[in-house]
N, C-alpha and C positions, 0 to 999 in steps of 0.2 A: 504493500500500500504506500502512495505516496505521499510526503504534506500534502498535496493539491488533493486528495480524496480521505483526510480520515475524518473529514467532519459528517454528522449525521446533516445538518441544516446549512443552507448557503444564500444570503442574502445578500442582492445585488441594487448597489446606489446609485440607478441610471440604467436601470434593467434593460430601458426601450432602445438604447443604442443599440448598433446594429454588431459592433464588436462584444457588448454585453451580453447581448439575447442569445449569444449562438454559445459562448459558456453557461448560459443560464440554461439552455436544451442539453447542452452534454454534463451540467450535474443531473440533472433531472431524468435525464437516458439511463444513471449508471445507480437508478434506485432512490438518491436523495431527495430529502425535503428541499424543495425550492421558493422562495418569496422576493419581491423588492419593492424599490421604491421609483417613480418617475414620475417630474412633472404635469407631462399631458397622455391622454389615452390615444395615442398614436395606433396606426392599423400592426404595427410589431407586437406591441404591447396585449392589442387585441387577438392574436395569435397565440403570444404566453398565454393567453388567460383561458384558451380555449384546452390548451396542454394541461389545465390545470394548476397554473402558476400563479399565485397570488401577490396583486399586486396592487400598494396604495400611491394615490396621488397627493398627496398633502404628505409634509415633510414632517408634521407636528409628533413627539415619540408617541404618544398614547395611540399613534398608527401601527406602530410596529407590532406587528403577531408574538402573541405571548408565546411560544414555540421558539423564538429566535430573539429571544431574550435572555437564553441561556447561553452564558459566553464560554461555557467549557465543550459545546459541541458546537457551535455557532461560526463559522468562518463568514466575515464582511469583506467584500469585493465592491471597491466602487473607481469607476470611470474619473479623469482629472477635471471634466466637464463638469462636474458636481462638486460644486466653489467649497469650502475651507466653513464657509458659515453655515453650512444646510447642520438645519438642526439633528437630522437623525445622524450623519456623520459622527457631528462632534459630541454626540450623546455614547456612541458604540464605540470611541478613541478614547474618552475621558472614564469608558467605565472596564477600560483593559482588554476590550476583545479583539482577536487576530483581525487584522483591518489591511487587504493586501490592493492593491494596485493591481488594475485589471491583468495587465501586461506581465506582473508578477506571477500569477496563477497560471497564465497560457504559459510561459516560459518553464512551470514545474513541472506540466501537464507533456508538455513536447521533451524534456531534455533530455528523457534518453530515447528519444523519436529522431528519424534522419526527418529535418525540418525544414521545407522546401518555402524559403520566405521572401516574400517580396516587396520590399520598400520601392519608395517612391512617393514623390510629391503630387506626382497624376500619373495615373496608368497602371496602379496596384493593383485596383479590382479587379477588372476585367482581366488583368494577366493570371491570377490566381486562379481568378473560377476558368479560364480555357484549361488550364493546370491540372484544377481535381476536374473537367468533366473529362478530361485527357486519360489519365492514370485512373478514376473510378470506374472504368469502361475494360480496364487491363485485367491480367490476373493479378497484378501487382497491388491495384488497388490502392486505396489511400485514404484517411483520415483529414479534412478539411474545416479549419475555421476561417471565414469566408467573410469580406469587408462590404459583403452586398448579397441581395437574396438571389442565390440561383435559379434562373427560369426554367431550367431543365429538373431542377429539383424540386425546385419549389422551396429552399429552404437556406441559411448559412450554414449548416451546421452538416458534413458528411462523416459517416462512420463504420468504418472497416475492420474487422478483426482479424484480418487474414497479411497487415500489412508492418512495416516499418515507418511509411512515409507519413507524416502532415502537410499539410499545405497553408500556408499561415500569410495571413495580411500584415508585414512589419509594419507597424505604424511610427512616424517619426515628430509626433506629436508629444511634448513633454520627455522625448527620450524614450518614450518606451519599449522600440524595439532594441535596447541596450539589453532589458531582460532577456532575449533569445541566445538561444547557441543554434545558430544554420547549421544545416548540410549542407544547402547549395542557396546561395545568394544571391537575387535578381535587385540590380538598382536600375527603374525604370527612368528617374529623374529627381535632380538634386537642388530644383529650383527656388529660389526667395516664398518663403510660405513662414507661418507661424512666428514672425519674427518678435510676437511676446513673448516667447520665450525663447527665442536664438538671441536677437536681438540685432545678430547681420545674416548676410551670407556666409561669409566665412565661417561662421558658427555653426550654420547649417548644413557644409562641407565636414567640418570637423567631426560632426556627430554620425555623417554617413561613416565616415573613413573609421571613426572609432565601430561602427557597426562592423564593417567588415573584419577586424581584428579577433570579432568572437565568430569565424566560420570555424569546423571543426578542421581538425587536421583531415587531411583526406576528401576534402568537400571541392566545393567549385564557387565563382563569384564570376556570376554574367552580368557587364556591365556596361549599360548600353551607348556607344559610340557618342566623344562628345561632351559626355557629364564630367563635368569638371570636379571629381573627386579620385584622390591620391590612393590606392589601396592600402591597407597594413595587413598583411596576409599572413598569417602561421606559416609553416613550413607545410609544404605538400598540398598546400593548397592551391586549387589550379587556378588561372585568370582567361579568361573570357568575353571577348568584344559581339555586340549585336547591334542592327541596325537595321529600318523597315528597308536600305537599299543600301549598295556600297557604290559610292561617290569613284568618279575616277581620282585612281593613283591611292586607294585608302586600303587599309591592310583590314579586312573586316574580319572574326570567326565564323558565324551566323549572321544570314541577312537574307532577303526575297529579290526576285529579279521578275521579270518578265511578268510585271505587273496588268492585269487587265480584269474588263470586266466582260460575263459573258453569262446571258440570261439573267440582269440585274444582281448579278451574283461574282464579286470581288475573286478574282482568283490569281495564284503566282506560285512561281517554281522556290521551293527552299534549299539554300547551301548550308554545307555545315561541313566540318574538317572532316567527316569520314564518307559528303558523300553530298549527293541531292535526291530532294524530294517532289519528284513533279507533279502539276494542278494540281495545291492546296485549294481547295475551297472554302470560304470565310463562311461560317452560317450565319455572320452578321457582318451586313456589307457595309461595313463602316472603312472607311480609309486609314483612321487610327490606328484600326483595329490589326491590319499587317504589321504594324510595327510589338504590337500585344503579343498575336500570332507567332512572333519571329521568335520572341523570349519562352512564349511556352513549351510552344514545340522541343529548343533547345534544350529546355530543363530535362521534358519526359525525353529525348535523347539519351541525357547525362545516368536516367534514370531505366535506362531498358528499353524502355517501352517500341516496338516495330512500328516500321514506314505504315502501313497499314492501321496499327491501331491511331497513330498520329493522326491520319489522312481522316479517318473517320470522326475521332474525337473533336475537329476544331468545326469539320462539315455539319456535326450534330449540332455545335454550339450556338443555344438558343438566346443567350444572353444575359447580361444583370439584369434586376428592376434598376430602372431611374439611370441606368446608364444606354443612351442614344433609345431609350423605347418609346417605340409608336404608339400612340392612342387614334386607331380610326385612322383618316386619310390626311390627316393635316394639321396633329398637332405631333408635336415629339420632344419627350422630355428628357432632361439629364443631369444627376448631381454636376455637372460641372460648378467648382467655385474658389480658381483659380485661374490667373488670364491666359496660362496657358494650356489648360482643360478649357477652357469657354473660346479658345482660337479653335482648336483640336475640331471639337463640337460643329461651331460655326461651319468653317472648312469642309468638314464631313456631311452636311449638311448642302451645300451649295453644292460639291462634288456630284453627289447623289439627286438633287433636286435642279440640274441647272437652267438656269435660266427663271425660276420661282419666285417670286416675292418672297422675302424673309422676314417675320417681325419674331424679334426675339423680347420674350420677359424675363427678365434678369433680378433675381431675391440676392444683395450682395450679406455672406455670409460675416460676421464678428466687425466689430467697430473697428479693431484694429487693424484686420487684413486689409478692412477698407480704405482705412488711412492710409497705409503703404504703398499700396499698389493701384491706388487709385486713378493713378498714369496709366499702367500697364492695364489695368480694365479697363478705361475708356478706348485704349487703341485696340484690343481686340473687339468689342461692341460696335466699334468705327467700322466692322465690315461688314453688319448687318443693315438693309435696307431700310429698318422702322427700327425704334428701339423705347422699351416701357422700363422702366424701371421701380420695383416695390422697396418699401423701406427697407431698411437695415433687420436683418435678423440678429440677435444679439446672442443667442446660444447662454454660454458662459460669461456673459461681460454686460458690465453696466455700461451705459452709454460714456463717450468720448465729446467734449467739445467742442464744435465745431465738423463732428464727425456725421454723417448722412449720405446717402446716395446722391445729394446733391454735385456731391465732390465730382464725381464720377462723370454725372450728367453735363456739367459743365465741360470737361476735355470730350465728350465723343462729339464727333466731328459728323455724324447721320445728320443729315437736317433735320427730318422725322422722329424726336426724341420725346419722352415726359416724364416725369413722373409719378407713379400712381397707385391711390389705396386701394386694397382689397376689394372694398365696398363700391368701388364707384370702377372695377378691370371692367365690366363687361359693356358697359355702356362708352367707355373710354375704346374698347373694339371696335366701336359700332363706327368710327370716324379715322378708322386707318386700313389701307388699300392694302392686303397680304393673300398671300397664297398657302402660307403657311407658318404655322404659329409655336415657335419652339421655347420652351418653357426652360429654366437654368437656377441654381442652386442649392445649398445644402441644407437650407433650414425645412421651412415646412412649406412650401412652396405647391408642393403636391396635394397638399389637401384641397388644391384650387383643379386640380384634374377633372373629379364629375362635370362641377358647375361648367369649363372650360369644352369638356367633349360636350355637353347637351347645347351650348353654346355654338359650335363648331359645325355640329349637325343640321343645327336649324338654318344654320345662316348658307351653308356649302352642300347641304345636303349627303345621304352616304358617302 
């Protein structure tokens, strides 16, 4: 038995996160009492409860289940999203109970797992979930906690008994994929994100590089062509270059060539030091998405897995929720909420739809990303033909200063810009000329999907 499994009760602070719910499914698969706490009753949250997971929304103690008030079988697990002040935190710290960091617990869960982990500032999800629906398809198999709900599963949470591997979303959020020990290492991208608590770039190089230091010996670090981070590699561990193409005169490992599309369907041949693999088929014709592609493929290489089960695993691949999904004929939504996830987005989007009207709604996520990057989101929204902008989602953070979507709305350079409440998106529709209506952010932006497809319907018809 491991620490990560000897408690009978496990209560999670932020349960509705999507890195939290998928531990909150794999105590609860292995026989435990499970409960927590979250803000709002999100559709995740509505899912735990359906498993049977009990879950309050008011932070106040006399919520907490008297069951999980015993601190000698009780382990607390809570997310960094869930500020320092919430009451039931510092109610379950001041009174001595084991109180671990999400990150902490996946890391006890995986360490003697070969731990196939993928960081990255954008591009994590989707390279993960191509990953396990890759290798859960094999005999190899594989155990998966997953930074987004798999469409092919239906779930974040995959579980194998017959395997070694994990597949794990490193998050680089507060550090915490510090807590993992890899097998094999994918850095999708090491770009300016979270700089409350980097505070630069350089900081946020520093903490990839220090990640790669914990791959095991023996393991691998694919790291994609480009990303300005220095490796610190153990001994015997191998290094590895990918890229969605290799440029002339560039020494690439892994990359796609003979890119094209055929039956609205993205296809390209793959290289790799032992070999290629011809018409790959994308089962989500995103343009980004060869670049995803390139990385996963190489892992389940690293990892066994035949030309064949590859070929099939990425052709099946149905997709994340909230990453590039269709709703009906003309809307399409995507966590994108960083500038360059919302280029990526955009880009994939005109590719796929050319010549369309684009009006993009943009939720920009924490006061302070907004602050920062507030340049670099207005020039990626610069390539959208119409542009709406909703308030500030605030997540973790109380408001900033001077801090609003206004910031943003001011440097895009669309002529067609606004911005606009909740209450007043659809009649705010009613006076802009689009083809199609692509929705973008991290916060709760999605809750506006129903009212947006019966919107969408009426007006465009099926």
């Amino acid at each position: 038995m491991t620490e990560s499994t000897k408690y009978d009760n496990y209560y999670f602070l932020g349960i509705g996160g999507i890195g939290m719910s998928a531990l909150a499914r794999y105590f609860k698969s292995k026989g435990a009492n499970v409960a927590g706490y979250d803000r709002t009753r999100s559709a995740l949250c509505k899912e735990l409860e359906k498993q049977g997971i009990q879950i309050t929304y008011s932070e106040t103690i006399d919520q907490i289940p008297l069951r999980y008030q015993n601190k000698a079988n009780t382990l607390v697990v809570f997310t960094p999203a869930v500020p320092k002040e919430n009451e039931q935190r510092t109610w379950f710290e001041s009174q001595g109970f084991e109180v671990y960091k999400r990150a902490q617990v996946l890391g006890l869960i995986t360490r003697n797992a070969k731990g196939l982990c993928v960081s990255g500032t954008h591009g994590k999800t989707t390279t993960c979930n191509m990953i396990a629906n890759i290798l859960f398809q094999t005999e190899k198999g594989c155990n998966a906690f997953l930074g987004g709900i798999s469409k092919n599963f239906n779930t974040n949470l995959l579980l194998s008994e017959k395997t070694d591997y994990t597949v794990i979303e490193a998050d680089e959020f507060d550090r915490s994929f510090h807590q993992l020990r890899p097998y094999i290492a994918v850095i999708t991208a090491a770009d300016a994100d979270h700089l409350d608590v980097y505070g630069t770039l350089d900081a946020v190089h520093e903490s990839f590089e220090h990640f790669t230091s914990l791959i095991q010996p023996g393991g691998a670090l694919l790291l994609k062509k480009g990303v300005e981070v220095h490796p610190r590699l153990q001994k015997a561990v191998r290094l590895f270059s990918y890229a969605a193409e290799k440029k002339e005169g560039e020494t690439v490992d892994y990359y796609a060539e003979n890119i094209h599309i055929e039956d609205n369907t993205i296809v390209f041949d793959f290289h790799s030091p032992v070999g290629q693999i011809q018409n790959v088929k994308l089962g989500v014709p995103v343009r980004i998405n060869v670049e995803n592609a390139v990385a996963a493929i190489a892992v389940c290489q690293l990892c066994g897995a035949s030309d064949e089960e590859i070929v099939k695993g990425i052709a099946t691949f149905s997709g994340t929720r909230r990453r590039f999904e269709k709703h009906g004929t003309h809307i399409i939504d995507d966590y994108a909420h960083h500038p360059a996830e919302l280029r990526a987005t955009i880009e994939s989007a005109q590719y796929l739809y050319g010549g369309k009207k684009i009006l993009g709604l943009f939720q920009p996520h924490l006061y302070s990303r907004t602050r920062d990057l507030a340049k670099e989101f207005a020039s990626s929204l610069s390539l959208l033909d119409d542009v709406l902008l909703l308030p500030i989602y605030p997540a973790r953070e109380l408001p900033i200063e001077g801090v609003s979507s206004g910031i943003i709305l001011d440097q895009i350079t669309t002529a067609k810009k606004a911005i606009v409440e909740k209450k007043d998106l659809l009649k705010e529709l009613d006076k802009h000329d689009f083809d199609l209506l692509l929705t973008i952010g991290a916060g709760d932006i999605d809750l506006l999907l129903p009212d947006l497809e019966r919107y969408m319907t009426a007006r465009f018809g099926k």
